[in-house]
PDB file of N, CA, C and O in Angstrom:
ATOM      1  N   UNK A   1       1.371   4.282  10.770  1.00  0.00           N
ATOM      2  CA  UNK A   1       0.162   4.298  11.572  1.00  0.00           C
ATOM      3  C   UNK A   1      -0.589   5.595  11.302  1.00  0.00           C
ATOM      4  O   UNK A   1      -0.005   6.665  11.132  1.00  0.00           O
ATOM      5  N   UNK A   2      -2.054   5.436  11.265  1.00  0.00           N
ATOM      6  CA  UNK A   2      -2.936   6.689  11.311  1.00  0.00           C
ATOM      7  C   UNK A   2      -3.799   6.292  11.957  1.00  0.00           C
ATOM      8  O   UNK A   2      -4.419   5.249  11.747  1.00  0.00           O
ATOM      9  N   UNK A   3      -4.066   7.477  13.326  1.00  0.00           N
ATOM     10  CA  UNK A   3      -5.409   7.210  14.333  1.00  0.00           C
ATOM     11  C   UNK A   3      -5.308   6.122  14.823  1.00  0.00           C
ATOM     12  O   UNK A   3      -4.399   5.753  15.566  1.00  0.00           O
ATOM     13  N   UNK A   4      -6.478   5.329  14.358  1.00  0.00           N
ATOM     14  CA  UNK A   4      -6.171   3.705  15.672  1.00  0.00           C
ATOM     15  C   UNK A   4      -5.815   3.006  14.689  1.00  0.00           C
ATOM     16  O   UNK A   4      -5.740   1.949  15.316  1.00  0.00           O
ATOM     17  N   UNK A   5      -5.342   2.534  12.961  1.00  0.00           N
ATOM     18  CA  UNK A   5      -4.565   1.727  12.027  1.00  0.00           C
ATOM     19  C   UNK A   5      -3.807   1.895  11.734  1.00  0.00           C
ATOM     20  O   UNK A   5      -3.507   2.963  11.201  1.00  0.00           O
ATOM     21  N   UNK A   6      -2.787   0.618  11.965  1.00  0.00           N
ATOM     22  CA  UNK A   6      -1.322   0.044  11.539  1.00  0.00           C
ATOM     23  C   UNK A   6      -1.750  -0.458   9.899  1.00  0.00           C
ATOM     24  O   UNK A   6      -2.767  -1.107   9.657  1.00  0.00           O
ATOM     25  N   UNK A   7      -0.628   0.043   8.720  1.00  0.00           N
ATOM     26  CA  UNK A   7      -0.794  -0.895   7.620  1.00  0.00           C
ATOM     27  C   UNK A   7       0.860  -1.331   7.505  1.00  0.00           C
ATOM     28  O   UNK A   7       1.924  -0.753   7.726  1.00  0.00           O
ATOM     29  N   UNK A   8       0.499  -2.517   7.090  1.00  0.00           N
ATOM     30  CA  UNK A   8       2.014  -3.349   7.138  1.00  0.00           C
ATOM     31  C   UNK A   8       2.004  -3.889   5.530  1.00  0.00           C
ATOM     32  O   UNK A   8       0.913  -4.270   5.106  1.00  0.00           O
ATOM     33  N   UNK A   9       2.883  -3.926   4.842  1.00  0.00           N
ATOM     34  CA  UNK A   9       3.170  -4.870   4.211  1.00  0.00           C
ATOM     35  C   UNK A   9       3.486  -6.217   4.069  1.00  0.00           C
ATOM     36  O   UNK A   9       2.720  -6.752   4.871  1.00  0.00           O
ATOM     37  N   UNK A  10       4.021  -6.932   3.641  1.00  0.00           N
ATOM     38  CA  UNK A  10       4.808  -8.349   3.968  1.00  0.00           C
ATOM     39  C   UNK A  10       4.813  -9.502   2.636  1.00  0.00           C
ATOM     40  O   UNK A  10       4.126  -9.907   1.698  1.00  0.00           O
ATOM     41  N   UNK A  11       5.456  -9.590   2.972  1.00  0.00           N
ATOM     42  CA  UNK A  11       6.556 -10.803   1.969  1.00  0.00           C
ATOM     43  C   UNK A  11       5.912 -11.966   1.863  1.00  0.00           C
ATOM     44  O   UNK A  11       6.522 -12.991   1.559  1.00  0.00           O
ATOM     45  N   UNK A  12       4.320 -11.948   2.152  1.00  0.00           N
ATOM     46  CA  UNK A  12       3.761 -12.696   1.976  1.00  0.00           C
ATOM     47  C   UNK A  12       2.414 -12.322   0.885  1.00  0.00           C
ATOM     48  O   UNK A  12       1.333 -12.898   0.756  1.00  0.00           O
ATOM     49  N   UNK A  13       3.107 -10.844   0.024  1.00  0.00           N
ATOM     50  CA  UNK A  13       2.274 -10.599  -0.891  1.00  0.00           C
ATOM     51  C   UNK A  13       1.078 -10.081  -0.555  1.00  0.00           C
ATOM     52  O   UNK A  13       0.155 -10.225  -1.356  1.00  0.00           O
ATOM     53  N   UNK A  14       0.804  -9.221   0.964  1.00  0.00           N
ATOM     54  CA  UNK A  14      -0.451  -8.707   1.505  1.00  0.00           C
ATOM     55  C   UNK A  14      -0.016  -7.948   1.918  1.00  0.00           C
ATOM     56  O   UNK A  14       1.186  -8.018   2.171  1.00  0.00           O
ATOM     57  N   UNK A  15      -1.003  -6.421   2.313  1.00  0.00           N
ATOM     58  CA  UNK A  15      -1.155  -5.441   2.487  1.00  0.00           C
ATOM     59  C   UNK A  15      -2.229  -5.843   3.807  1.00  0.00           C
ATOM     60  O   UNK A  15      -3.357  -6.328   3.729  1.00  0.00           O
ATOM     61  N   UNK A  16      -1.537  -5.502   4.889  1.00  0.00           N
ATOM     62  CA  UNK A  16      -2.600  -5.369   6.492  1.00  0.00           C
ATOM     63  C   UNK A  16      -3.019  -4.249   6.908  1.00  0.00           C
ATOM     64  O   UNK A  16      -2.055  -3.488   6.996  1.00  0.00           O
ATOM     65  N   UNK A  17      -4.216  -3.630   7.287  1.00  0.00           N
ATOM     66  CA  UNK A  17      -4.928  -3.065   8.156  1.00  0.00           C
ATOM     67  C   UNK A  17      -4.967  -3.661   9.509  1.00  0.00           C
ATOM     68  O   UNK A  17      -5.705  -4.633   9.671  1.00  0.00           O
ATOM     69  N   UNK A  18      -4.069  -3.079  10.792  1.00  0.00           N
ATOM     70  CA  UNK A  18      -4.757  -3.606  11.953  1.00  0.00           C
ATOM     71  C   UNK A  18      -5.045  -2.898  12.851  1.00  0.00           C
ATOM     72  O   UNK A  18      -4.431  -1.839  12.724  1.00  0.00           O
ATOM     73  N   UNK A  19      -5.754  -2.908  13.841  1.00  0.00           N
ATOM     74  CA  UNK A  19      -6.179  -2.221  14.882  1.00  0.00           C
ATOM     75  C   UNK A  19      -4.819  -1.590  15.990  1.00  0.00           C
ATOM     76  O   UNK A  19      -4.121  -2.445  16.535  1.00  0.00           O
ATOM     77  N   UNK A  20      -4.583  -0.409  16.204  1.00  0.00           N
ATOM     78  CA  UNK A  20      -3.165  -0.077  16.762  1.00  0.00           C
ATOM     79  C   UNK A  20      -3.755  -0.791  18.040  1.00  0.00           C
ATOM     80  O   UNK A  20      -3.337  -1.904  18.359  1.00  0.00           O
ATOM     81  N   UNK A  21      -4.405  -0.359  18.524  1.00  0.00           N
ATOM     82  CA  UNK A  21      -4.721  -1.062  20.270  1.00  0.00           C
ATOM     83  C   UNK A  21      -4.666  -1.953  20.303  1.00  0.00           C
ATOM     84  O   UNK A  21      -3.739  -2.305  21.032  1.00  0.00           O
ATOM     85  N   UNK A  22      -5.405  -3.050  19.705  1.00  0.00           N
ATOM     86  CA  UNK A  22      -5.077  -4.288  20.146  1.00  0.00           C
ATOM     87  C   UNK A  22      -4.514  -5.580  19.035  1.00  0.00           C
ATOM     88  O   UNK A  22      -4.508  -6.803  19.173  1.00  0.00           O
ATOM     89  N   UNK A  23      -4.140  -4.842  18.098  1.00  0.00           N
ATOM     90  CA  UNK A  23      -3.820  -5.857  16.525  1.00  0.00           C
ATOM     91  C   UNK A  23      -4.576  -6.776  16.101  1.00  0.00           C
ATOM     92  O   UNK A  23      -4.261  -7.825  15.540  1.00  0.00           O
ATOM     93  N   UNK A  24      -5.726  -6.324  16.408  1.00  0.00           N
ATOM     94  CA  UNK A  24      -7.139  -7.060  15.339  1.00  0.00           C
ATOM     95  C   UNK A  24      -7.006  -6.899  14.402  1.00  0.00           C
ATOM     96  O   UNK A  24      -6.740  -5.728  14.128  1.00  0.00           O
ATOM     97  N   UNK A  25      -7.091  -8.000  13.104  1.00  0.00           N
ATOM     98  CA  UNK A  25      -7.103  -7.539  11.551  1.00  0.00           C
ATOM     99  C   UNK A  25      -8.358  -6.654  11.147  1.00  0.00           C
ATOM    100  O   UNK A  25      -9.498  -7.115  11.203  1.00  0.00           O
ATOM    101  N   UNK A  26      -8.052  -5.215  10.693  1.00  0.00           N
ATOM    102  CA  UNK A  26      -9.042  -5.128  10.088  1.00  0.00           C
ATOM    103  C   UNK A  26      -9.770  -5.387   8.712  1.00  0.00           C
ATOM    104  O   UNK A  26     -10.966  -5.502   8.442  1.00  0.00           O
ATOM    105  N   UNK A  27      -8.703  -5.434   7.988  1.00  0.00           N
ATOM    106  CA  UNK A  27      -9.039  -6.282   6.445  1.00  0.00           C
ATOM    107  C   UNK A  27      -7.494  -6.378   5.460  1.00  0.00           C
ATOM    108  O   UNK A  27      -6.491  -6.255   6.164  1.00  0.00           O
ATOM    109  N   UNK A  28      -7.351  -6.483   4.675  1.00  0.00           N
ATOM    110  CA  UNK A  28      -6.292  -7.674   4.439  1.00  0.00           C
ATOM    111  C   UNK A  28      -6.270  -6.953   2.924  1.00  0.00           C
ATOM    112  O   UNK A  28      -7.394  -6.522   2.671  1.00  0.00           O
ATOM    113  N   UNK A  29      -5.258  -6.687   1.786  1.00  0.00           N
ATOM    114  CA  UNK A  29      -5.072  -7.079   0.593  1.00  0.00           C
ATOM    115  C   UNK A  29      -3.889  -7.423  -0.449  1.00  0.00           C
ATOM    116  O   UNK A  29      -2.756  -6.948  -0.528  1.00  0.00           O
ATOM    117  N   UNK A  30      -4.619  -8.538  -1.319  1.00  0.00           N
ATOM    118  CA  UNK A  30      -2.939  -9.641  -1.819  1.00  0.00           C
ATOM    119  C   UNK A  30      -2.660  -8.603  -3.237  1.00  0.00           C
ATOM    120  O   UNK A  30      -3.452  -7.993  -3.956  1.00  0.00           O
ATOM    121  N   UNK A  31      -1.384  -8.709  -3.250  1.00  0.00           N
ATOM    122  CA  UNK A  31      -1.017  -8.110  -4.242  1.00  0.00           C
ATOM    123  C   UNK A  31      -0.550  -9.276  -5.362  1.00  0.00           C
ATOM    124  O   UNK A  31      -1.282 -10.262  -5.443  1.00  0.00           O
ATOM    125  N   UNK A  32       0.284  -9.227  -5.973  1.00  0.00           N
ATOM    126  CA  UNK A  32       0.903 -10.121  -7.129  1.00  0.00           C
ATOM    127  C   UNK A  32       2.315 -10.322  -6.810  1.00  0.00           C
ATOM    128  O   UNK A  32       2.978 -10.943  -7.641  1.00  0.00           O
ATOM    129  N   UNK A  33       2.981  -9.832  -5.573  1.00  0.00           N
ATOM    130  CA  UNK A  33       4.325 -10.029  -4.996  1.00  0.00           C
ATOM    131  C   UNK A  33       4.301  -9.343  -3.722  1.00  0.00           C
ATOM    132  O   UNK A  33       3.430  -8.706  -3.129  1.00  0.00           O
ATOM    133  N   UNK A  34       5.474  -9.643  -3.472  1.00  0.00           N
ATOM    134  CA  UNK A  34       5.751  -9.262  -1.824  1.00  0.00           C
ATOM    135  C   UNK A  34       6.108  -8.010  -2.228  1.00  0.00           C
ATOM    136  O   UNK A  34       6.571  -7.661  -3.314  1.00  0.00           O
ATOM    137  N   UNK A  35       5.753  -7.115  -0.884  1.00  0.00           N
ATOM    138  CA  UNK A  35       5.683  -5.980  -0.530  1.00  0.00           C
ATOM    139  C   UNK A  35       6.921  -5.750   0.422  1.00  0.00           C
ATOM    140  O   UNK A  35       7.108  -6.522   1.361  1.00  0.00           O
ATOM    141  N   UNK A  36       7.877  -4.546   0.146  1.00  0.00           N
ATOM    142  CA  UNK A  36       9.058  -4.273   0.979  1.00  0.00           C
ATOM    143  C   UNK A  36       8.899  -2.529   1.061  1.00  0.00           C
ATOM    144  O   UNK A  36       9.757  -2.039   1.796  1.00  0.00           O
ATOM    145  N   UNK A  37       8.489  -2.091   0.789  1.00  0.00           N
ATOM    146  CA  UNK A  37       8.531  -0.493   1.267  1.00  0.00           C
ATOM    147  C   UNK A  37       7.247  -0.173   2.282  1.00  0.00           C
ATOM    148  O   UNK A  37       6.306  -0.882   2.639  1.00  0.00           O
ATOM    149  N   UNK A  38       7.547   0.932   2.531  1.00  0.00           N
ATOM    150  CA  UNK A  38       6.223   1.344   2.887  1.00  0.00           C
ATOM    151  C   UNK A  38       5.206   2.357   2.422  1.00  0.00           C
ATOM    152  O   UNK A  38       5.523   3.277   1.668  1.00  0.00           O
ATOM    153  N   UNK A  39       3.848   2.162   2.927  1.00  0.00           N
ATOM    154  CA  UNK A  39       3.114   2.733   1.944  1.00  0.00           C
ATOM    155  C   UNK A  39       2.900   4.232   2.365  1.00  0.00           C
ATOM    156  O   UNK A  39       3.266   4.767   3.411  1.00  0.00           O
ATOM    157  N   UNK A  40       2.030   4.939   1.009  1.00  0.00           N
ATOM    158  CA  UNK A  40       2.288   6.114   1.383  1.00  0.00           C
ATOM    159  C   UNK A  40       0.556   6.292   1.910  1.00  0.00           C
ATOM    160  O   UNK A  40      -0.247   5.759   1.144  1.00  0.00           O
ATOM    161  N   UNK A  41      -0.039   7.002   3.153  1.00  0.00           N
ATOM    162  CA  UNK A  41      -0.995   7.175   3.228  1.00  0.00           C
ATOM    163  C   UNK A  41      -1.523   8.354   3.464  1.00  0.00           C
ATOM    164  O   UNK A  41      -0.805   9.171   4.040  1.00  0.00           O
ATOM    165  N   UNK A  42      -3.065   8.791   3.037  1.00  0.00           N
ATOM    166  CA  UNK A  42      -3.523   9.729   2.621  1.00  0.00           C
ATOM    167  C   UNK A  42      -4.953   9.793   3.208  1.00  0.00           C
ATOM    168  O   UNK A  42      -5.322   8.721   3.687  1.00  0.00           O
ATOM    169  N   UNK A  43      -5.839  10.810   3.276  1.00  0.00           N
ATOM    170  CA  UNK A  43      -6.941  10.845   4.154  1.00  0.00           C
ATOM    171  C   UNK A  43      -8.262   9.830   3.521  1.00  0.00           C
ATOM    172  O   UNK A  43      -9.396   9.738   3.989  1.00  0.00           O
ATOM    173  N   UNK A  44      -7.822   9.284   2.584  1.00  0.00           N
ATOM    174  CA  UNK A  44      -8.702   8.299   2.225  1.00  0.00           C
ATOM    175  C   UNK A  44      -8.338   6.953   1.251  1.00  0.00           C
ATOM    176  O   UNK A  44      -9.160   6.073   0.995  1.00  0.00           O
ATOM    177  N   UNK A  45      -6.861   6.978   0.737  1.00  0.00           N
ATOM    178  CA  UNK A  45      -6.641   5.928   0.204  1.00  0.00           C
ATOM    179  C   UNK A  45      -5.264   5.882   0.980  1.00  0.00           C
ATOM    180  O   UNK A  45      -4.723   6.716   1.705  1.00  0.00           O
ATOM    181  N   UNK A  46      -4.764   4.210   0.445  1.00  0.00           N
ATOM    182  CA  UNK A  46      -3.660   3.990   1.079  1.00  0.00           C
ATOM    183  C   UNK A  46      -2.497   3.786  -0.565  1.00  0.00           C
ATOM    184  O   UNK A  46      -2.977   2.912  -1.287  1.00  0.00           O
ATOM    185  N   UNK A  47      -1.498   4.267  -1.022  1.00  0.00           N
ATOM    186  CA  UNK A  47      -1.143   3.797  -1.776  1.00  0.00           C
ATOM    187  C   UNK A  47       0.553   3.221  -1.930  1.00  0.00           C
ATOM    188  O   UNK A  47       1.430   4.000  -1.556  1.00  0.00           O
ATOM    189  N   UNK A  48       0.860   2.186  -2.349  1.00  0.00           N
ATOM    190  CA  UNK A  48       1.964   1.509  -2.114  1.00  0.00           C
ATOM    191  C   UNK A  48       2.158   0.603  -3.449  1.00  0.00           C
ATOM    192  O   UNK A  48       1.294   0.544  -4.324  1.00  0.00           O
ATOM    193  N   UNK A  49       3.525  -0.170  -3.510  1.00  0.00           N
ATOM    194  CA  UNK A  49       4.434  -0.758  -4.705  1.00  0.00           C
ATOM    195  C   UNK A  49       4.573  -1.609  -4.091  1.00  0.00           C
ATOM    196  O   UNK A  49       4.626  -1.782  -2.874  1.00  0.00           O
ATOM    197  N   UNK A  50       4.698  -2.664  -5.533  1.00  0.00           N
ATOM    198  CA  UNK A  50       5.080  -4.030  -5.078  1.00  0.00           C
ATOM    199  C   UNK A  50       6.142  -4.777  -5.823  1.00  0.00           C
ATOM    200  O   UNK A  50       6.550  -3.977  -6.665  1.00  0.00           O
ATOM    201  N   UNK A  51       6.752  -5.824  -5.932  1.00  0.00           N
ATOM    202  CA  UNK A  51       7.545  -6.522  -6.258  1.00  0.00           C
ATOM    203  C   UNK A  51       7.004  -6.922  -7.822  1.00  0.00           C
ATOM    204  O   UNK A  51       7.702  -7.229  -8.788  1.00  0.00           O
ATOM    205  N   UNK A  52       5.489  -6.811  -7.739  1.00  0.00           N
ATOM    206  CA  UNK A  52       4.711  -7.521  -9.252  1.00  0.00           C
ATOM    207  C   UNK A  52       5.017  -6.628 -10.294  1.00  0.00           C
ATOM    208  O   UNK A  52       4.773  -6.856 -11.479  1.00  0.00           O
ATOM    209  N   UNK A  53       5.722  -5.285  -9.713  1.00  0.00           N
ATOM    210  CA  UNK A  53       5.779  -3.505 -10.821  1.00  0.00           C
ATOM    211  C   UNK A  53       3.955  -2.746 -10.770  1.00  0.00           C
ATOM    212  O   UNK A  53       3.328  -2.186 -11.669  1.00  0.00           O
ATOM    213  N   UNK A  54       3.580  -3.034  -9.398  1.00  0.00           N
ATOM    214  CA  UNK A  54       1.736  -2.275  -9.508  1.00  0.00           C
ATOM    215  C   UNK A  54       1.990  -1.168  -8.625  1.00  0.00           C
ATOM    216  O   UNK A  54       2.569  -1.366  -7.557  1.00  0.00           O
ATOM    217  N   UNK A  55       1.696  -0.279  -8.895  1.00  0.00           N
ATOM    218  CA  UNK A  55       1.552   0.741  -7.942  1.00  0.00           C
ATOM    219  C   UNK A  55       0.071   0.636  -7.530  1.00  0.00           C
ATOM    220  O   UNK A  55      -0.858   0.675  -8.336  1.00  0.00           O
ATOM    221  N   UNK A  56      -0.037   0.522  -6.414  1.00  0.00           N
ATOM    222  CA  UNK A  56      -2.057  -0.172  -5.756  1.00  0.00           C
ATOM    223  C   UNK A  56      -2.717   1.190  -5.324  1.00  0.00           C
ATOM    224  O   UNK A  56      -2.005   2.161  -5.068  1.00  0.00           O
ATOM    225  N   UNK A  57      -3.868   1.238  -5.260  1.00  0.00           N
ATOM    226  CA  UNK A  57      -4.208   2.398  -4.478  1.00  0.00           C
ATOM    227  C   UNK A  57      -5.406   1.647  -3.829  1.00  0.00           C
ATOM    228  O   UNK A  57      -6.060   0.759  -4.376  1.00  0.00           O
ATOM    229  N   UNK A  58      -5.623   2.227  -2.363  1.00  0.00           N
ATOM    230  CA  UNK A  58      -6.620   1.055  -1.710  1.00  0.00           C
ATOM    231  C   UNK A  58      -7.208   1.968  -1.271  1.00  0.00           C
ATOM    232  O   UNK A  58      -6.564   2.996  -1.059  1.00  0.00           O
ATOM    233  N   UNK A  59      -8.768   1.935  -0.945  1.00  0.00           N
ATOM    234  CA  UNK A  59      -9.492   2.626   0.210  1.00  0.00           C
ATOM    235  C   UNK A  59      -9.276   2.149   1.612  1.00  0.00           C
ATOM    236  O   UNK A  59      -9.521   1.081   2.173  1.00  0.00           O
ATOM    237  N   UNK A  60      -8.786   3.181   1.969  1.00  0.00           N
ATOM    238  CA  UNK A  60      -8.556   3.099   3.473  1.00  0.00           C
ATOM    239  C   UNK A  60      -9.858   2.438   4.165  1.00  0.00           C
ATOM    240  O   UNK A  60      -9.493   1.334   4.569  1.00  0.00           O
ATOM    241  N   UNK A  61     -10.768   2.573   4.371  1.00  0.00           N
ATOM    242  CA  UNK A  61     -12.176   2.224   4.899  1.00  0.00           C
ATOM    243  C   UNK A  61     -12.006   0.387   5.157  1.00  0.00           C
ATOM    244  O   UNK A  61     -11.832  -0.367   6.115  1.00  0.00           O
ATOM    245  N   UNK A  62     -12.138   0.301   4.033  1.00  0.00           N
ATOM    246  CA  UNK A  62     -12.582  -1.458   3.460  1.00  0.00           C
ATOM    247  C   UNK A  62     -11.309  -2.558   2.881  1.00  0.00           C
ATOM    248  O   UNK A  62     -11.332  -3.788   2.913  1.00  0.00           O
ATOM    249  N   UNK A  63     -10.166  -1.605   2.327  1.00  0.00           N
ATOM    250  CA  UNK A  63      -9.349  -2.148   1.716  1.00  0.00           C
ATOM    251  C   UNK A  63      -9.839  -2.692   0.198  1.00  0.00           C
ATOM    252  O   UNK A  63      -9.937  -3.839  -0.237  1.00  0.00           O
ATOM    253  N   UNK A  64      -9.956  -2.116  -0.076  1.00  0.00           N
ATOM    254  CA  UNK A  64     -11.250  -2.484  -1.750  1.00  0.00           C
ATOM    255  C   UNK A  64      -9.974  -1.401  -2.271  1.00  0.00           C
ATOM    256  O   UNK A  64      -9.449  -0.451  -1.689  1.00  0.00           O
ATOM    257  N   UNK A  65      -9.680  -2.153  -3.973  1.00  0.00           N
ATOM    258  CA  UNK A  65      -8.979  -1.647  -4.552  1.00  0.00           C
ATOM    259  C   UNK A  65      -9.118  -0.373  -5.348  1.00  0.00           C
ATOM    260  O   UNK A  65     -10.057  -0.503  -6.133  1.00  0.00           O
ATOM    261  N   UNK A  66      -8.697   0.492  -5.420  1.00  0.00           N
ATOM    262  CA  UNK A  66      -9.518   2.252  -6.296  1.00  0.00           C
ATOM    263  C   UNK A  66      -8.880   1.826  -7.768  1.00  0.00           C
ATOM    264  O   UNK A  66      -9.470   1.767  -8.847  1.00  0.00           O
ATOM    265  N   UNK A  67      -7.728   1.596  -7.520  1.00  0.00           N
ATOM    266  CA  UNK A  67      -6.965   1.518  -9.117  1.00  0.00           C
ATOM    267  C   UNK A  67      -5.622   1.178  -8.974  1.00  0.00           C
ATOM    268  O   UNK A  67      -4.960   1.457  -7.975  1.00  0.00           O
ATOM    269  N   UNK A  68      -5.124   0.469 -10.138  1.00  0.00           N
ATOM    270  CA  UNK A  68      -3.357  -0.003 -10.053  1.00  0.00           C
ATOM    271  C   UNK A  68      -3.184   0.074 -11.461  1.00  0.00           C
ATOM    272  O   UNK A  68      -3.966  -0.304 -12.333  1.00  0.00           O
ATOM    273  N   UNK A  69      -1.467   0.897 -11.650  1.00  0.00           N
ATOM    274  CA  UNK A  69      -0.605   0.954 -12.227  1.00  0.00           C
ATOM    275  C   UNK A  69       0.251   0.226 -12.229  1.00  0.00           C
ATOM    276  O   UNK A  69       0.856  -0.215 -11.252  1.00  0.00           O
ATOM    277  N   UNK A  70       0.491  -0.102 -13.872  1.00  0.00           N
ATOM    278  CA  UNK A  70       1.789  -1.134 -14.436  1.00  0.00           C
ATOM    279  C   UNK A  70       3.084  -0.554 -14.463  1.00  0.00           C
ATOM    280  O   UNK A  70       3.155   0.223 -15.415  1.00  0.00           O
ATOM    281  N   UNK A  71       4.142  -0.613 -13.807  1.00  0.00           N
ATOM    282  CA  UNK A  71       5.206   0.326 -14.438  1.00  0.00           C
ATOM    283  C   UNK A  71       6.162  -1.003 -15.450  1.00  0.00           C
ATOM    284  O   UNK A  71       5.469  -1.795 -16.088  1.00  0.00           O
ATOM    285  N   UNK A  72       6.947  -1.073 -15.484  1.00  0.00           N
ATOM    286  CA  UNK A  72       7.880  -1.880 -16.030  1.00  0.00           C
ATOM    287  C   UNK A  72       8.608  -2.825 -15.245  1.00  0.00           C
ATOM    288  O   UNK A  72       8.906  -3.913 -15.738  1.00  0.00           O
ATOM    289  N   UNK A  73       8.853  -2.594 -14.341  1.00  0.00           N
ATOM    290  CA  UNK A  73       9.859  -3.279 -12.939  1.00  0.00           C
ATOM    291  C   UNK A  73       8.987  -3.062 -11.872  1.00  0.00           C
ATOM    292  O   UNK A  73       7.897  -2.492 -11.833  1.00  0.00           O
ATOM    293  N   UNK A  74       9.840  -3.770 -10.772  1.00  0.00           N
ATOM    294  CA  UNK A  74      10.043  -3.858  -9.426  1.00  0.00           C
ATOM    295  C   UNK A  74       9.717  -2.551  -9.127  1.00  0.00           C
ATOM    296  O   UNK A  74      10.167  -1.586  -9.745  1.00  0.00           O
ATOM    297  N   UNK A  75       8.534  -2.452  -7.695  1.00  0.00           N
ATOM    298  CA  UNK A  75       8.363  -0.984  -7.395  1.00  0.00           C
ATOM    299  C   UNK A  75       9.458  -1.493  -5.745  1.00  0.00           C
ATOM    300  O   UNK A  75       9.647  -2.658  -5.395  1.00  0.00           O
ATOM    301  N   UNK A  76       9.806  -0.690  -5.279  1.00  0.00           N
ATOM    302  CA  UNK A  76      10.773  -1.055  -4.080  1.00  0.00           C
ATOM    303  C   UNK A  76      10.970   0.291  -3.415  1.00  0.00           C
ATOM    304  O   UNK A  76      11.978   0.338  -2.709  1.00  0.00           O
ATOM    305  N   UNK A  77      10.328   1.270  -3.467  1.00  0.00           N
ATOM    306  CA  UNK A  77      10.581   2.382  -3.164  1.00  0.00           C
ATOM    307  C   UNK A  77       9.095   3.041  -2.570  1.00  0.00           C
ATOM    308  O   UNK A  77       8.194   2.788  -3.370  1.00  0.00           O
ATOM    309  N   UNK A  78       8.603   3.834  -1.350  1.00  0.00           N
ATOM    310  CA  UNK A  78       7.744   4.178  -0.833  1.00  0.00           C
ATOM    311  C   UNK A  78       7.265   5.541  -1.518  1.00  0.00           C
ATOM    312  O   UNK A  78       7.917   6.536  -1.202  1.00  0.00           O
ATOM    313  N   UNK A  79       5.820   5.773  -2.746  1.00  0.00           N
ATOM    314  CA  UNK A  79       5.720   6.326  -3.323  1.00  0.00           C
ATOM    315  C   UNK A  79       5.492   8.066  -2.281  1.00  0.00           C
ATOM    316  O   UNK A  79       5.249   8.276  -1.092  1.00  0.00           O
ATOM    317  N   UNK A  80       5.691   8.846  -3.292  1.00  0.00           N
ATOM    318  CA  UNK A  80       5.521   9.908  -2.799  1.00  0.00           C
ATOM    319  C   UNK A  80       4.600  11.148  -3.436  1.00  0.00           C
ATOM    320  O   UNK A  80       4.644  10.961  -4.652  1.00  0.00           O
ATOM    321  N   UNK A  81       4.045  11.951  -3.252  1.00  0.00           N
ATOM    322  CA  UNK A  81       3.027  13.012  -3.203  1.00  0.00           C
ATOM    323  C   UNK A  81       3.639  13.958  -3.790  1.00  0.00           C
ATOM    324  O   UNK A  81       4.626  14.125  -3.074  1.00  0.00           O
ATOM    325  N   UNK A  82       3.734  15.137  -5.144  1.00  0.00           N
ATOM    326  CA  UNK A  82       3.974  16.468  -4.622  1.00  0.00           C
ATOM    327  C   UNK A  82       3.209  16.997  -5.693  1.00  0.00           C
ATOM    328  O   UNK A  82       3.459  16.565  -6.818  1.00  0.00           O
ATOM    329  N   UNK A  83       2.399  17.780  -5.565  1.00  0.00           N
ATOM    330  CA  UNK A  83       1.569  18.807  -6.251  1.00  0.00           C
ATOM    331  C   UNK A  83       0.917  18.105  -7.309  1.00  0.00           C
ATOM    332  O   UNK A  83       1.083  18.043  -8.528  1.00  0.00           O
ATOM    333  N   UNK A  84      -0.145  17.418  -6.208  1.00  0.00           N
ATOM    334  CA  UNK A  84      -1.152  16.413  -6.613  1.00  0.00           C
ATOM    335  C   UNK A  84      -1.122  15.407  -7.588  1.00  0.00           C
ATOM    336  O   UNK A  84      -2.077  15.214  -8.340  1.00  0.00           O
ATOM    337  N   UNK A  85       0.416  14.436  -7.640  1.00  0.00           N
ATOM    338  CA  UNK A  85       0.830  14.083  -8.736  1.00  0.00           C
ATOM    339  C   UNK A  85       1.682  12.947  -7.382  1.00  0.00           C
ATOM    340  O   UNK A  85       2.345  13.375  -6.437  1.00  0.00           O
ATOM    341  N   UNK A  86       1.416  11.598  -7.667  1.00  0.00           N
ATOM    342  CA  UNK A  86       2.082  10.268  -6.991  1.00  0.00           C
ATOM    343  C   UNK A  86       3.173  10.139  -8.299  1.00  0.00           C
ATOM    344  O   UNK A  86       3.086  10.197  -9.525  1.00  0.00           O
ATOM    345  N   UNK A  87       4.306   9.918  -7.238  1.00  0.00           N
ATOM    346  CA  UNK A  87       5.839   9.352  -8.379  1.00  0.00           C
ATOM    347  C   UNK A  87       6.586   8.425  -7.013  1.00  0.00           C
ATOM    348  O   UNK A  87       6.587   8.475  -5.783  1.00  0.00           O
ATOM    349  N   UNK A  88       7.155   7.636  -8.041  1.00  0.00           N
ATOM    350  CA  UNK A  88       7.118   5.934  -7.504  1.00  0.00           C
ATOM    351  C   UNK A  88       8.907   5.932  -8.160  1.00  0.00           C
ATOM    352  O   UNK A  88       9.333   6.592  -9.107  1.00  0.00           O
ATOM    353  N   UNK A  89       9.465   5.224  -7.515  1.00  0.00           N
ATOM    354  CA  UNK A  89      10.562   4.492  -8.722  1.00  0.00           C
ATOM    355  C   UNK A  89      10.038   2.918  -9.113  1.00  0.00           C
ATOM    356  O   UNK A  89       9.014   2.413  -8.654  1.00  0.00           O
ATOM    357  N   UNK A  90      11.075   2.186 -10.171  1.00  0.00           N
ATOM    358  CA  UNK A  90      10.600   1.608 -10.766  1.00  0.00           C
ATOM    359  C   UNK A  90      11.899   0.559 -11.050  1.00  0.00           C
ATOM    360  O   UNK A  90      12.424   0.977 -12.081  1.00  0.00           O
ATOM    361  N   UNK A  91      12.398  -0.248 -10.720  1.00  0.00           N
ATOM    362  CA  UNK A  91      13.665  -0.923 -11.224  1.00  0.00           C
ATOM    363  C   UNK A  91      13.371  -1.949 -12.744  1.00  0.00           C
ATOM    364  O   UNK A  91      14.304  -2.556 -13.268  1.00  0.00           O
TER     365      UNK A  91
END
């Protein structure tokens, strides 16, 4: 959660934005597989792994995609931040 948005993943291959107060959708995005970690979020994008091997990066705002990475495998692991550099595992 950040401020008043929940983002969820789910095994139904989407990425949710919802309203913490009252769980209104705020916008929605499908990936190419189900989603099991959680994402990592940041003051303007949201970024997270999926089952398809994409590492996604979303604008927080709209849910509109910024850019995605191919790795080789399964991403299953909640990416992480350190000295301005995202690292992911990769099965």
């Amino acid at each position: 959660m950040e401020g008043d948005t929940v983002y969820t993943g789910s095994a139904d291959w989407r990425i949710y934005a919802l309203n913490a107060k009252n769980g209104a959708l705020k916008w929605e995005f499908a990936t190419n597989g189900p989603i099991i970690s959680s994402s990592l979020v940041t003051k303007k994008a949201l970024y997270l792994g999926s089952i398809d091997g994409n590492l996604y990066a979303i604008n927080k705002a709209d849910g509109k995609l910024l850019w995605k990475f191919k790795t080789e495998g399964d991403i299953k692991s909640t990416p992480v931040i350190y000295r301005d550099k995202i690292f992911i595992g990769s099965l």
